[in-house]
C-alpha positions as CSV (number, residue, x, y, z in Angstrom):
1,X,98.7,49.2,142.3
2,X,95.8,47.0,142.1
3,X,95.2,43.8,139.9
4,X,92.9,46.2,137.1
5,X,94.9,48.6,137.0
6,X,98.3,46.1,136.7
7,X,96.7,44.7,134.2
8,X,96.0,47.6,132.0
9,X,99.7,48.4,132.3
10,X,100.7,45.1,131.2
11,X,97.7,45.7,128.2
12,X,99.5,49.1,127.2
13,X,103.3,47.1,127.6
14,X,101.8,44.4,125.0
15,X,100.1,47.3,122.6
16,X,103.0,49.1,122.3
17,X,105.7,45.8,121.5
18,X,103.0,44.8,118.7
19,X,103.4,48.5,117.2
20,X,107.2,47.4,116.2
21,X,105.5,44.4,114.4
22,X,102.9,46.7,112.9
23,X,105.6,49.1,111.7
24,X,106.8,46.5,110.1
25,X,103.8,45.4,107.8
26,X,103.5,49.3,107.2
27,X,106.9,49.6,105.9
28,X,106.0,47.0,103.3
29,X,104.0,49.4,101.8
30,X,105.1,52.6,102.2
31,X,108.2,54.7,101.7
32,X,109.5,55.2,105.5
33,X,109.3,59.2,105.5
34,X,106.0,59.2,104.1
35,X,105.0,56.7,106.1
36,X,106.1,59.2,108.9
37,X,103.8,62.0,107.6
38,X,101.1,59.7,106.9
39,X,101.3,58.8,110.4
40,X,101.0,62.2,111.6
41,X,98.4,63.8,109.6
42,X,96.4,60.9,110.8
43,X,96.3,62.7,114.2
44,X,97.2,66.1,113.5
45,X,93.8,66.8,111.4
46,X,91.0,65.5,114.4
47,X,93.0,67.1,116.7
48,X,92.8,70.9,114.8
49,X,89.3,70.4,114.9
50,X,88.8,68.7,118.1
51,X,91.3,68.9,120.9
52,X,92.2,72.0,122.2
53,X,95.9,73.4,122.5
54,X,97.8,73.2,125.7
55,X,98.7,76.2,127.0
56,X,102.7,75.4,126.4
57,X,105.2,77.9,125.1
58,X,104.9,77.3,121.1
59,X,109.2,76.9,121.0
60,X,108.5,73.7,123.2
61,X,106.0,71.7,121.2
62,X,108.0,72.7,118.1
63,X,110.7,71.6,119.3
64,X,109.0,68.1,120.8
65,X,107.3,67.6,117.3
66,X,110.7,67.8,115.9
67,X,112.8,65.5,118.2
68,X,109.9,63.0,118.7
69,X,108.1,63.2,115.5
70,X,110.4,63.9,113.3
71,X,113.8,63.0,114.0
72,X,112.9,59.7,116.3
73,X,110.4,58.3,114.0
74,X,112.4,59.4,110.1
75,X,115.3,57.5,112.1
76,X,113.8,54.7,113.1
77,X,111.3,53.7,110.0
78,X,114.4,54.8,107.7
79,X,116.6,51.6,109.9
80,X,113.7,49.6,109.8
81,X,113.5,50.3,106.0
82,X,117.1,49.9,105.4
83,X,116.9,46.0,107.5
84,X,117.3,46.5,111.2
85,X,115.3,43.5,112.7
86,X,111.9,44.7,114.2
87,X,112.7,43.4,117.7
88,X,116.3,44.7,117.9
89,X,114.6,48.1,116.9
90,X,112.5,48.2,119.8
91,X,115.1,47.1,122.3
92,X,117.8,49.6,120.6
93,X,115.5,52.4,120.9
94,X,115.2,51.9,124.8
95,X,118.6,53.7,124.6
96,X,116.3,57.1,124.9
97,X,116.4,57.1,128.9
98,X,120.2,57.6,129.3
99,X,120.4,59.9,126.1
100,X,118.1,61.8,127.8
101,X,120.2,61.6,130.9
102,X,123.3,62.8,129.1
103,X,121.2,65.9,127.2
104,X,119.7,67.0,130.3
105,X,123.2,67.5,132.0
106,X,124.4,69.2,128.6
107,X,122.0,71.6,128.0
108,X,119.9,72.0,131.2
109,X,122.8,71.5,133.1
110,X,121.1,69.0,135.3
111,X,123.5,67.1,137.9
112,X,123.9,63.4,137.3
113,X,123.6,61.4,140.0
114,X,126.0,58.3,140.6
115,X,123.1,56.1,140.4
116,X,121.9,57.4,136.6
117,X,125.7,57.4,135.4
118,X,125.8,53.9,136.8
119,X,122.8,53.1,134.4
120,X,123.9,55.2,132.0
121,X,127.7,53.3,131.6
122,X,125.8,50.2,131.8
123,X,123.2,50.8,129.0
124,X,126.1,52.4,126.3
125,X,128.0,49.3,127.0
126,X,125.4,46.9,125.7
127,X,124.7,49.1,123.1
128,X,128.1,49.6,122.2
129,X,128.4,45.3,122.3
130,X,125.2,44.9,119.7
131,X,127.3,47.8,117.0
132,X,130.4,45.4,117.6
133,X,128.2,42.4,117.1
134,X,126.9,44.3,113.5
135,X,130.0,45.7,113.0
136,X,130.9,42.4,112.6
137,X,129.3,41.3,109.8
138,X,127.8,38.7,112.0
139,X,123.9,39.6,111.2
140,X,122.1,41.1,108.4
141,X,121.0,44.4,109.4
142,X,124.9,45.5,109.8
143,X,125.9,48.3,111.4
144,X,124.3,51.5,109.7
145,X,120.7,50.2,110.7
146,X,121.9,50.2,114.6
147,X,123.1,53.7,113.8
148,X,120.1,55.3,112.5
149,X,118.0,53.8,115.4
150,X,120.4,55.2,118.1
151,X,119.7,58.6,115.8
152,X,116.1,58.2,116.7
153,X,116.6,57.4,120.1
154,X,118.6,60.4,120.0
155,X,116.0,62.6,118.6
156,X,113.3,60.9,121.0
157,X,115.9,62.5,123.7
158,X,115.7,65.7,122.4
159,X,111.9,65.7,122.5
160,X,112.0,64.6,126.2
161,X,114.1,67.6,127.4
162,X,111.8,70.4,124.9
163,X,109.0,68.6,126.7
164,X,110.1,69.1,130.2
165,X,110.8,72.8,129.6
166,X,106.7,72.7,128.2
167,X,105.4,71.7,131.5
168,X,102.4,69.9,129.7
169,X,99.8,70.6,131.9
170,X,98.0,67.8,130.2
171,X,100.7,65.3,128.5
172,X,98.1,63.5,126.0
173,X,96.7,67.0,124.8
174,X,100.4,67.6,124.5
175,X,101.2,64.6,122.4
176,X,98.4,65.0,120.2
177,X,99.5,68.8,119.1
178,X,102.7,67.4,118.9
179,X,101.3,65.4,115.9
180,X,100.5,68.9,113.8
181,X,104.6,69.4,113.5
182,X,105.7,66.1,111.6
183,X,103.6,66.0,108.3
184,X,104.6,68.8,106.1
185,X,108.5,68.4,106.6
186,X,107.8,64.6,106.8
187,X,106.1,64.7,103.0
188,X,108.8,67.4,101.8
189,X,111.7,65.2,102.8
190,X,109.9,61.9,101.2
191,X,109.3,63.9,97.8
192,X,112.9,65.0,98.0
193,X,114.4,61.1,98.9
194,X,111.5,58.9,98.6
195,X,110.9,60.3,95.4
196,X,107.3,61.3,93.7
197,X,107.8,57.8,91.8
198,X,107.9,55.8,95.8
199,X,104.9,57.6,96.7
200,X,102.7,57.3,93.8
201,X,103.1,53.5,93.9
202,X,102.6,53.1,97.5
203,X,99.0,55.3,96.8
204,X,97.9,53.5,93.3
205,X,98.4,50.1,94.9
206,X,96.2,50.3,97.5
207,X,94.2,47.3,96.6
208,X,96.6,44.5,97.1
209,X,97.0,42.0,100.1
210,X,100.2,43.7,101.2
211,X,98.6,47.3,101.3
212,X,96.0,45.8,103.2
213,X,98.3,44.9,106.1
214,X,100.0,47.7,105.9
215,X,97.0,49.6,106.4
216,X,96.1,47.7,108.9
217,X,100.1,48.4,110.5
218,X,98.7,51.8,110.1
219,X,95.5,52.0,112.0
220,X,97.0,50.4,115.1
221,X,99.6,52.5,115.0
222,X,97.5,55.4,115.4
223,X,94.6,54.3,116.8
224,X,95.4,51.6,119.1
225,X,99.3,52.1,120.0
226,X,98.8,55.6,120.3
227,X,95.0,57.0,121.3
228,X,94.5,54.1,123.5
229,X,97.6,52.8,124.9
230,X,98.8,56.4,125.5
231,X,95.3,56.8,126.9
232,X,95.0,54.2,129.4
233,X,98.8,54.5,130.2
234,X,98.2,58.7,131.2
235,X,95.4,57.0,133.2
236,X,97.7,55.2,135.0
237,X,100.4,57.8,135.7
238,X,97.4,60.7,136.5
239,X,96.6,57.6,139.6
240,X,99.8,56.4,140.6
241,X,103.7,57.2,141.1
242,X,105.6,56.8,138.2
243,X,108.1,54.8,139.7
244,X,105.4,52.4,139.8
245,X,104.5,52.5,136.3
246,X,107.2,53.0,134.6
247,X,109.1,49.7,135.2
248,X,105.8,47.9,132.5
249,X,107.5,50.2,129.7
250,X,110.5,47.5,129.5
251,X,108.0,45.1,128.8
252,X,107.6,46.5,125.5
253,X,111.1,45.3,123.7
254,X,110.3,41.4,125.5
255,X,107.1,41.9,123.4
256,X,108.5,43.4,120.4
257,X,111.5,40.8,119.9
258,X,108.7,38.0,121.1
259,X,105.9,39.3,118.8
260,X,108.7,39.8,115.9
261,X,110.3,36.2,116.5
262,X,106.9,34.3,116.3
263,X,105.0,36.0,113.2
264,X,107.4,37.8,111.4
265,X,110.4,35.0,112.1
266,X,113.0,37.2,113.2
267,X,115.3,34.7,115.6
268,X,117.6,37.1,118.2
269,X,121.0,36.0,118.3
270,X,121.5,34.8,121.9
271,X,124.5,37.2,122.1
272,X,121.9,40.2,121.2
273,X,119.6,38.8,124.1
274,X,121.8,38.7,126.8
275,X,123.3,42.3,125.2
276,X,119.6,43.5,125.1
277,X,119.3,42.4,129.3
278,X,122.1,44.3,129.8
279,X,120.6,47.7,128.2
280,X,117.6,47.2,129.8
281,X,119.4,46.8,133.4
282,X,120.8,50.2,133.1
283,X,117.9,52.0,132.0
284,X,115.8,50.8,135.0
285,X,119.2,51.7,136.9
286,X,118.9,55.1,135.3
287,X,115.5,55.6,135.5
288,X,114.5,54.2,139.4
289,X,113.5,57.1,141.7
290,X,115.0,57.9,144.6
291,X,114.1,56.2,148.1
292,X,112.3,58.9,150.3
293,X,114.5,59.7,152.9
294,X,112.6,58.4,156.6
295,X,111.0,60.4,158.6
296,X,113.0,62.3,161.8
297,X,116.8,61.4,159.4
298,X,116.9,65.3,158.6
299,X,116.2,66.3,162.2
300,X,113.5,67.4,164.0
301,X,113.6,71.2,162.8
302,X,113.7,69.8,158.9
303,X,110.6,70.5,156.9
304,X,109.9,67.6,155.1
305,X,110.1,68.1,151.3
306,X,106.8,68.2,149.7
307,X,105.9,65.8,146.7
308,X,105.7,67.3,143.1
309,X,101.9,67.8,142.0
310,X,100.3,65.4,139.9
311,X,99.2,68.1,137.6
312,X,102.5,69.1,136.4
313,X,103.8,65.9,134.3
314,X,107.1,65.3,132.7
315,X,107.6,63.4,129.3
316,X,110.8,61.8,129.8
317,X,111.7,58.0,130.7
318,X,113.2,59.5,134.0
319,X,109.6,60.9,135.1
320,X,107.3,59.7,132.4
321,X,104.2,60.9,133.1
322,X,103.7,61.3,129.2
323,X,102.6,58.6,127.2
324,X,105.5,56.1,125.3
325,X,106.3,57.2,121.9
326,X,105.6,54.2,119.9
């Protein structure tokens, strides 16, 4: 990969840690699940009028829009909400590759190599360490907030394996469509838990320093985190391997807890750092392709196996050719 394009990846790794922090300053404002729809009909209304539709079955980007939109982010903004730090949140969430590991042997009946169930062991036993550490009573966020983000994580799994059976033939086109599932239930569940009450106040208040920031939370979210950091990082994927790029999307929890820790004063427990290495270990266990096998090891009479197209992307942390969720 050269310098420029390194670089980018490294722009798109920092854009998508400060997204945790900008979540945050939303939150403030807003009610979590109508937060989520605002978030959505953000994107889904210029991309009904401008962005055409892939050609995917409609079962599949319902069911993305549901485990990626819906159930991933009503998770995570409802921990966030509820007190889980904004750092742990982005380093918790992380626990989407081997989830998606484990669903893809359950329902697509994928075969798990010894490599990914090494990753996979490793990553649930530092998660399972930061629910004792909560569990605890040692922090503030307890254990419930820990729970609802391994729920979205969960539901960001779920979206990866409707996405591979899509076979986006363009992953941002699919992303963006992906955006027209999330707001109606989104607002019907916030009117139901939020409350009519929650969301009146979050609109009539509009003109205060706090809705300010969170409306500024909100633009990058959608504009910056998502339209160009998923832009630039589909870029990179349509150029190189993923195994290449991938390995900058573990970037993002450094800059999440980093970002977090120096404006929003969120000090990591040292435990939950050397717990949070640990997750990350696994995943890039999990998630590193296979070496190649060398030329003339099959045998001269062996056809050697032909590379997938670059046309034909997967949105899943194992092959992520889509762009990162946040």
């Amino acid at each position: 990969m050269p310098p420029r394009d390194r670089l980018l990846a490294l722009t798109v790794a920092v854009l998508w840690g400060l997204n945790f922090p900008a979540i945050h300053l939303s939150l403030e404002q807003f009610p979590p699940f109508f937060l989520v729809a605002l978030r959505f009909a953000l994107l889904a209304v210029p991309t009904l009028l401008l962005v055409p539709r892939p050609a995917v079955p409609a079962r599949w980007l319902i069911g993305y829009g549901i485990g990626f939109g819906v159930l991933q982010f009503a998770f995570l903004y409802l921990a966030m909400d509820s007190g889980m730090p904004t750092g742990l949140a982005s380093l918790v969430l992380q626990a989407s590759a081997p989830f998606t590991v484990l669903l893809g042997a359950a329902w697509l009946r994928e075969r798990v190599t010894a490599r990914q169930a090494v990753g996979v062991g490793v990553a649930l036993c530092g998660l399972g360490g930061i629910a004792a550490l909560r569990a605890a009573g040692g922090a503030s966020a307890g254990l419930l907030p820990v729970v609802l983000t391994l729920c979205g994580a969960l539901g960001w799994a779920f979206g990866n394996v409707s996405s591979r059976q899509a076979h986006p033939d363009s992953p941002l086109r699919f992303l963006l469509w992906m955006s027209v599932v999330p707001p109606l239930p989104m607002l019907a569940l916030s009117l139901l838990v939020d409350g009519p009450d929650a969301i009146g106040r979050s609109l009539t208040t509009l003109g205060t320093p706090t809705a300010a920031w969170a409306l500024g939370g909100l633009a990058f979210t959608v504009l910056v985190a998502t339209v160009v950091g998923s832009g630039i990082w589909t870029a990179l994927l349509a150029r190189h391997p993923s195994g290449v790029v991938a390995p900058f999307s573990m970037l993002v929890p450094v800059v999440g807890i980093g970002t977090s820790w120096a404006f929003l004063g969120e000090r990591p427990a040292a435990a939950e750092l050397a717990l949070g290495a640990v997750i990350v270990t696994g995943v890039l266990v999990a998630t590193r392709p296979a070496r190649p096998a060398r030329p003339g090891v099959a045998g001269a009479g062996t056809r050697p196996a032909v590379a997938p197209p670059l046309d034909r992307p997967h949105a899943d942390p194992l092959h992520p050719r889509a762009p990162h969720p946040v």
